[in-house]
N, C-alpha and C positions, 0 to 999 in steps of 0.2 A: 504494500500500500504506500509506504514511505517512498520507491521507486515511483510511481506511478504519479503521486504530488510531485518529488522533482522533475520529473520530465514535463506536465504541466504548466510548471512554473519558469524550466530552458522555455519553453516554446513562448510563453507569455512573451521572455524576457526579447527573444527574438523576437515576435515580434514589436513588440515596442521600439528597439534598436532599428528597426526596417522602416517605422513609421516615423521615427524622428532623423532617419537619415534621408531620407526621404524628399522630408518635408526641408530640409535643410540642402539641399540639392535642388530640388525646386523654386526654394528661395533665391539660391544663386543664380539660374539660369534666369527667372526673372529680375534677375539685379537690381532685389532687394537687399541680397548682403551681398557686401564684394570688402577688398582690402584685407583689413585686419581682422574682420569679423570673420567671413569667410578661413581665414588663415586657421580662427580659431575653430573653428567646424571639422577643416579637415582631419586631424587626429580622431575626431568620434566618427565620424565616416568610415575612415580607414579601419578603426576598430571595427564597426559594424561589417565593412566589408571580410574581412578575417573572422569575423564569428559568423558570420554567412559560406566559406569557403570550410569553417571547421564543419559547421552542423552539416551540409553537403556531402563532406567524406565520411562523417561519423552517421550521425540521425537516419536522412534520407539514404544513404544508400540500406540501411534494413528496413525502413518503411518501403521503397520500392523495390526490395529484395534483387540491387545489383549493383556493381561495382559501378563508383562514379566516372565519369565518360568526360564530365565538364567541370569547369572548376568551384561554380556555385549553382544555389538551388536551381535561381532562373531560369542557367540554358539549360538546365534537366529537366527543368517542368515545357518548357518551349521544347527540347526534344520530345517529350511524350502528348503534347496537350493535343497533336491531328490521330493520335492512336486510341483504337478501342480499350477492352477491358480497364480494369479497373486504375492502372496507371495513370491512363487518358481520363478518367474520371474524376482521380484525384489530381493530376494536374491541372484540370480546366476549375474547377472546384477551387484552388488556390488562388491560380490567377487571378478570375475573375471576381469572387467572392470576398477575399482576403486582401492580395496584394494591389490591383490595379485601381480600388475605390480612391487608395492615398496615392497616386504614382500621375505626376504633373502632365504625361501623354495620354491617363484616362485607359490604358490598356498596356498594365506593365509586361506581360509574355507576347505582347504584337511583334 
């Protein structure tokens, strides 16, 4: 049980990290933040990117029961999201569900 609240709580945390890096990425391209703000972003970024590359080779490869192929979730889930069964199902699920509601193009796996 204690397993199963932390894995809960990795996922929460991801996403939260996905949704404030995000949102901070977005910011920049509309150059809202730039300079020295921006400067200070990038190190949470970059973390968030690396705990997206970790949970990739760790997490997702036993939730889709295969060796990772890319180096984060994204192009995993964009590899699987035109396939059937249940892969394709939780990929499209993610994307559209999860990731792309916060993601500034509106369709983060396009």
């Amino acid at each position: 049980m204690i397993y199963f609240l932390l894995l809960l709580a990795d996922l929460y945390l991801f996403f939260i990290l996905y949704v404030a890096s995000i949102g901070m990425i977005r910011a920049h391209y509309e150059k809202k933040i730039m300079g020295i703000l921006w400067v200070l972003c990038v190190p949470f970024v970059a973390v968030s990117w690396l705990f997206d590359v970790v949970h990739n080779v760790i997490l997702f490869s036993l939730i889709f029961v295969e060796y990772p192929k890319q180096l984060t979730v994204t192009t995993r889930l964009k590899r699987h999201i035109d396939k059937a069964g249940y892969r394709g199902w939780l990929a499209r699920y993610i994307c559209k569900s999860i990731l792309s509601p916060f993601d500034h193009t509106g369709d983060h796996c396009d």
